[in-house]
C-alpha positions in Angstrom: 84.8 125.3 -246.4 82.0 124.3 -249.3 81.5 127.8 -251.2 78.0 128.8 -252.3 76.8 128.8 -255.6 77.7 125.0 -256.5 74.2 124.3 -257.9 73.3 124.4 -261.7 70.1 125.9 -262.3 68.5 122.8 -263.7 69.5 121.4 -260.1 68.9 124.1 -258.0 65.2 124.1 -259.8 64.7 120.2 -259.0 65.9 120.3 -255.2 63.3 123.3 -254.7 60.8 120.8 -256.0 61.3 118.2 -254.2 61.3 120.5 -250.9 57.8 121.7 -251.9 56.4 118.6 -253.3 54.1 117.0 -250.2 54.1 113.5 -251.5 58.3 113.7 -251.8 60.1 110.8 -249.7 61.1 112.4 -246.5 64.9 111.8 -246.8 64.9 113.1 -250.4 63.5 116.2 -249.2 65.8 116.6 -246.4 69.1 116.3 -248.3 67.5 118.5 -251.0 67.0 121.4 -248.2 70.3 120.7 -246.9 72.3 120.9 -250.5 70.2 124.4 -251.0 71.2 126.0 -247.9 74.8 124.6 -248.9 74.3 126.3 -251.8 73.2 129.5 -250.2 76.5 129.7 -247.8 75.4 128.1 -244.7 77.6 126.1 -243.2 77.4 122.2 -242.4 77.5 122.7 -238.6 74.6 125.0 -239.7 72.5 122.8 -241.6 73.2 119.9 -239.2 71.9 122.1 -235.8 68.5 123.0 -238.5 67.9 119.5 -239.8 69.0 117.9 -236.5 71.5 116.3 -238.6 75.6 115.4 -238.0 77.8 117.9 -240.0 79.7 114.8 -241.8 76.4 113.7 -243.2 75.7 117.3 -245.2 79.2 116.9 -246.1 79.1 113.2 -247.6 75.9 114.5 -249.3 77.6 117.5 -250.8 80.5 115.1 -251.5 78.3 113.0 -253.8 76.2 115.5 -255.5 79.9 116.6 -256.6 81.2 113.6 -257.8 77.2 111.8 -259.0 75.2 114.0 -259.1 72.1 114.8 -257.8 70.1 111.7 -259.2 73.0 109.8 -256.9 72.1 111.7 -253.4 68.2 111.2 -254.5 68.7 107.4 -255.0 67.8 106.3 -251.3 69.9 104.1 -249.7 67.8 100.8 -249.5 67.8 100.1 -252.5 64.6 101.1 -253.7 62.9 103.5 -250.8 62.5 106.1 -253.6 60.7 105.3 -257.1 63.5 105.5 -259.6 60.2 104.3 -262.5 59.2 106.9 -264.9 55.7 108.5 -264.7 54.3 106.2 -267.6 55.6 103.7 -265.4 54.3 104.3 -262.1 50.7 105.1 -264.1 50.9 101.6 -265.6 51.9 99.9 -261.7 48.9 101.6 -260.6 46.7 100.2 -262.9 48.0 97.2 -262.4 47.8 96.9 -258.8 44.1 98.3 -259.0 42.9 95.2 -260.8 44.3 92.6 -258.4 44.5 92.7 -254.3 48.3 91.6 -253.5 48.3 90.3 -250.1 52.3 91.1 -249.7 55.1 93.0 -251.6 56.5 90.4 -253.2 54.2 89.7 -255.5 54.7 93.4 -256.7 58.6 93.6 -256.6 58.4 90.6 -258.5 56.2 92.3 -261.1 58.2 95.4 -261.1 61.5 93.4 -261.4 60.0 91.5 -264.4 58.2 93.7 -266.8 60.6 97.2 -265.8 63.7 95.9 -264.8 63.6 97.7 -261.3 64.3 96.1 -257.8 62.8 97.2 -254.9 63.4 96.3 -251.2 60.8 95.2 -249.2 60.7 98.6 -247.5 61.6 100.4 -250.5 58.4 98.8 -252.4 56.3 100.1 -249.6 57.4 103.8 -249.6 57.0 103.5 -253.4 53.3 102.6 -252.7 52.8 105.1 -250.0 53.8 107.7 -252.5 51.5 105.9 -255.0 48.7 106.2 -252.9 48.0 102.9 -251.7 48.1 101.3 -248.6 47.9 98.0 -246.6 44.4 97.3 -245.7 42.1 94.2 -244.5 38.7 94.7 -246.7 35.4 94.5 -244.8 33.4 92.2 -244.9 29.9 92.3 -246.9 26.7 90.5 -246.0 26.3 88.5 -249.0 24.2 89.5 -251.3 22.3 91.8 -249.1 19.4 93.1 -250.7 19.5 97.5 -250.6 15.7 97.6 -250.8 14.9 94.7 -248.2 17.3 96.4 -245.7 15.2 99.9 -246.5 12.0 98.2 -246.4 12.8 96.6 -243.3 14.3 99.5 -241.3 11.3 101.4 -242.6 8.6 98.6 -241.0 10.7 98.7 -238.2 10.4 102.5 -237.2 6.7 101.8 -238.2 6.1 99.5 -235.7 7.6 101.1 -233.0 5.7 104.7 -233.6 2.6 102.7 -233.6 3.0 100.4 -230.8 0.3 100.1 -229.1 1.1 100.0 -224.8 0.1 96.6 -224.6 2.5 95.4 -227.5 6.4 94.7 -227.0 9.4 94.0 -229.5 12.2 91.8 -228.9 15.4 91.0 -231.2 16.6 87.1 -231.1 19.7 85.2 -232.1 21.9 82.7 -230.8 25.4 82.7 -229.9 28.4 80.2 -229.1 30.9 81.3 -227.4 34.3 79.1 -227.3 36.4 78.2 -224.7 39.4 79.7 -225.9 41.3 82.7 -224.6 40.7 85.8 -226.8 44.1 88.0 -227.0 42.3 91.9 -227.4 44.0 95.1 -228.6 45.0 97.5 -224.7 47.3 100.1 -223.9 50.4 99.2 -222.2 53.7 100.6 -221.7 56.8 100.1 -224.2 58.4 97.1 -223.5 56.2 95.2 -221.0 55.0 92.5 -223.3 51.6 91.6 -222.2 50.3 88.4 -223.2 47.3 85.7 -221.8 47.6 82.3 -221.0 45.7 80.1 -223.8 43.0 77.6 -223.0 43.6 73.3 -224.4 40.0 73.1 -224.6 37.6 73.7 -227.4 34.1 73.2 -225.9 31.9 76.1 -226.4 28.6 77.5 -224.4 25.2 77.8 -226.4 23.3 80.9 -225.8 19.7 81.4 -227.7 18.7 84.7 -226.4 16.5 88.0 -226.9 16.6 90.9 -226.2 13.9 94.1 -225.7 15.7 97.3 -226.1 13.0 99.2 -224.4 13.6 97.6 -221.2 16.8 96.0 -221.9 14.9 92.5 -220.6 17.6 89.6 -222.2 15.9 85.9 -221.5 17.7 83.2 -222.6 18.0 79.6 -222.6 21.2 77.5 -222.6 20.6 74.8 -224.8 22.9 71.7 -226.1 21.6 72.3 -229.2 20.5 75.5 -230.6 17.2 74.1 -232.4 14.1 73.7 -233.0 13.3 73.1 -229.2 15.8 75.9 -228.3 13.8 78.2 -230.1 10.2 77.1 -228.4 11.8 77.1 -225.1 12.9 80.7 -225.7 9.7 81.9 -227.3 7.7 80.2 -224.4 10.6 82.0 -222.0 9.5 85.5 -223.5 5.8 84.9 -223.3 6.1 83.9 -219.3 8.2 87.5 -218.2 5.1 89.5 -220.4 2.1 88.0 -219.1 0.7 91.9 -219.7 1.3 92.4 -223.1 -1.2 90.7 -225.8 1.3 90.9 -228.9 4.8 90.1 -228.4 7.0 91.1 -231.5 10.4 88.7 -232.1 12.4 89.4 -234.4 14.8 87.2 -235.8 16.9 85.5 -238.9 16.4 83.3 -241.2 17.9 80.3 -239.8 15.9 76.7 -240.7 15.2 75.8 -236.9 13.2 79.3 -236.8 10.5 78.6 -239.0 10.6 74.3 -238.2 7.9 72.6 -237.7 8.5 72.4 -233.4 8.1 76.5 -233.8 5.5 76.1 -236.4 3.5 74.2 -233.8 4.1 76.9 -231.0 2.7 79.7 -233.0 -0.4 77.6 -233.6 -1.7 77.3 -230.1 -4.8 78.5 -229.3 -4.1 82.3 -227.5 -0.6 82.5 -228.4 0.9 85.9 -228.5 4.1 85.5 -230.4 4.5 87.5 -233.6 7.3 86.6 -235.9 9.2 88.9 -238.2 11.9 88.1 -240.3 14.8 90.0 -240.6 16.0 90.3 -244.2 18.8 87.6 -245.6 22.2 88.0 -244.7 21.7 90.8 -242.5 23.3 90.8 -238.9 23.8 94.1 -238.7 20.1 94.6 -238.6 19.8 92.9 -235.5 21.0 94.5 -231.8 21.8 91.4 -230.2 24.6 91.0 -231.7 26.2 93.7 -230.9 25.0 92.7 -227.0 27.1 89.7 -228.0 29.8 91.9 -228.9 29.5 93.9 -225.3 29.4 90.2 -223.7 33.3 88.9 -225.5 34.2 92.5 -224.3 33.5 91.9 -220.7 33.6 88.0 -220.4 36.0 86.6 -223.1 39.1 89.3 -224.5 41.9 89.3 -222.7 40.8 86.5 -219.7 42.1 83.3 -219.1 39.8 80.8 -217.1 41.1 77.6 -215.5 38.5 75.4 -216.7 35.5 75.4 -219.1 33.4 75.2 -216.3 34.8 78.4 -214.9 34.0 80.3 -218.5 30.5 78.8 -218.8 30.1 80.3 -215.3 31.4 83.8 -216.6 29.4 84.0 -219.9 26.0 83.3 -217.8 26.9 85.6 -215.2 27.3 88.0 -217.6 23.4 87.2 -218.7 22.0 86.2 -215.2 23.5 89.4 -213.5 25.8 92.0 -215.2 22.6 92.7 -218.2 20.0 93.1 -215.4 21.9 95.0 -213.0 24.5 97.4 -215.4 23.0 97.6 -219.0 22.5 101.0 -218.4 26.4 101.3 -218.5 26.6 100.3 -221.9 23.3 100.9 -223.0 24.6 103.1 -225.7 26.6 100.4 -227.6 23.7 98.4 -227.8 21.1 100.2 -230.1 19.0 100.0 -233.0 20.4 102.5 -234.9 20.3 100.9 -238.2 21.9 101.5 -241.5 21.6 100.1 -244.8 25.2 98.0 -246.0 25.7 98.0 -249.8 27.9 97.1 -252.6 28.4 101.3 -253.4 32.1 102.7 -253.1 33.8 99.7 -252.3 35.8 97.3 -254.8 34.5 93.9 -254.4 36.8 91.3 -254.4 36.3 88.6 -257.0 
């Protein structure tokens, strides 16, 4: 039988700390609580019903906090799962890690090692940065050097133009897009165990799409070019013209890609009559533009998580997706598809050098 009372008071004040401190390592904590209800005259068939716990593990623990310790029973057992660097130290780590982006822990255990002495384990180097406050991220992509005020001045023209348009005015957004014939594993549920996987593709021949798209009426013409040009781009614009013979301005939005503003679109836009109006979307802005998220509906419905025989059979797929399911079921994901803009800057975010 372990009798109460076994604690100093130096002790007994740092296992109540590290039972009340949030950020403690979970094990820590637990064979703190366990020592302190030793300590109070519980039992270790007790503790172990409590903590869920076998009875021979609060009695190694107690075992070693008598022969080590408490430092000893903290230490975690790989090796490193629980900080054993000083506050100075951990301050200086974190300052250190904030000025660089280390893709993996070795780079960091190796620091550690060097400049303190200290060795981590792999896992034991990643509850230290838990604790720390850090975590393993992917950083998000920024349009480069997207202008703040170009993206405000354009939203603002935007809702502009669309208060004010007139009934016998339209707006469509353009873009290309290519998907490739390759199979496209996607995030799903599936149950423990049943290891889902997709057959890939050999090929690599992809399927040009120039397209636009009117979010009013969700009308998507496209052409399916071998080239996505400066003919593409006529052929598209002439498309849009034909399916509005009623409207006397037709708005198209697009980038700033070299083929839009050629000299075989120049020459479109010169024609006597012609009722193509061209807007520019703002450099290195996508996210200003709804087709591509109608692209991103189309590799959701067509591409992730299919396997097709043959290129022939995925060309088939993407146009059907464009011939039949946008005509016939866009109401169905008519919310992912929106021009609900918002400005993308540099603000809050560390850029990576």
């Amino acid at each position: 039988m372990i009798r109460p009372n076994f604690l100093t008071a130096s002790d007994r004040l740092e296992l109540l700390s590290c039972v009340q401190r949030q950020r403690e390592d979970h094990g820590v904590a637990r064979r703190a609580n366990a020592l302190l209800l030793l300590d109070e005259g519980m039992s270790c068939a007790q503790i172990a019903k409590v903590l869920f716990l076998d009875d021979d593990t609060v009695r190694g623990w107690h075992k070693q906090y008598l022969a080590e310790n408490w430092d000893a029973v903290a230490y975690d057992g790989w090796k490193g799962g629980q900080s054993r660097m000083t506050t100075a130290q951990e301050g200086n780590l974190c300052a250190w890690l904030e000025g660089r982006f280390c893709r993996s822990t070795v780079q960091i255990r190796a620091y550690v090692s060097s400049k303190y002495n200290i060795h981590y384990s792999h896992s034991g180097c990643i509850k230290l940065l838990a604790r720390l406050g850090f975590e393993y991220r992917k950083p998000r992509a920024l349009p480069r050097v997207a202008d703040v005020e170009k993206q405000a001045a354009f939203i603002a023209f935007y809702e502009s133009l669309l208060n004010n348009l007139p009934a016998d005015e339209a707006v469509y957004f353009s873009d290309a897009v290519h998907p490739e014939y390759q199979s496209k594993p996607s995030h799903g549920w599936a149950r423990k165990g049943s290891n889902p996987a997709i057959q890939t593709t050999s090929g690599r021949g992809r399927v040009n799409i120039h397209g636009a798209l009117n979010l009013e009426t969700f009308d998507a013409p496209f052409v399916e070019p071998t080239t996505v040009d400066g003919v593409s781009s006529v052929q598209l614009l002439a498309k849009i013209e034909a399916r509005n013979p009623d409207k006397r301005i037709i708005h198209v939005i697009w980038d700033n890609a070299p083929y839009h503003k050629g000299p075989d679109v120049r020459a479109f836009l010169s024609r006597k009559k012609c009722r193509i109006h061209l807007i520019q979307l703002p450099p290195y802005c996508p996210h200003l533009n709804p087709i591509e998220r109608l692209w991103a509906v189309m590799h959701s419905h067509v591409t992730h998580n299919r396997h097709y025989p043959t290129q022939k059979h995925f060309a088939n797929a993407i146009l059907n997706f464009m011939r039949e399911v946008v005509p016939k079921q866009w109401l169905s994901f008519r919310d992912q598809v929106t021009d609900n803009f918002r400005i993308i800057s540099h603000q809050n975010v560390r850029v990576l050098e």
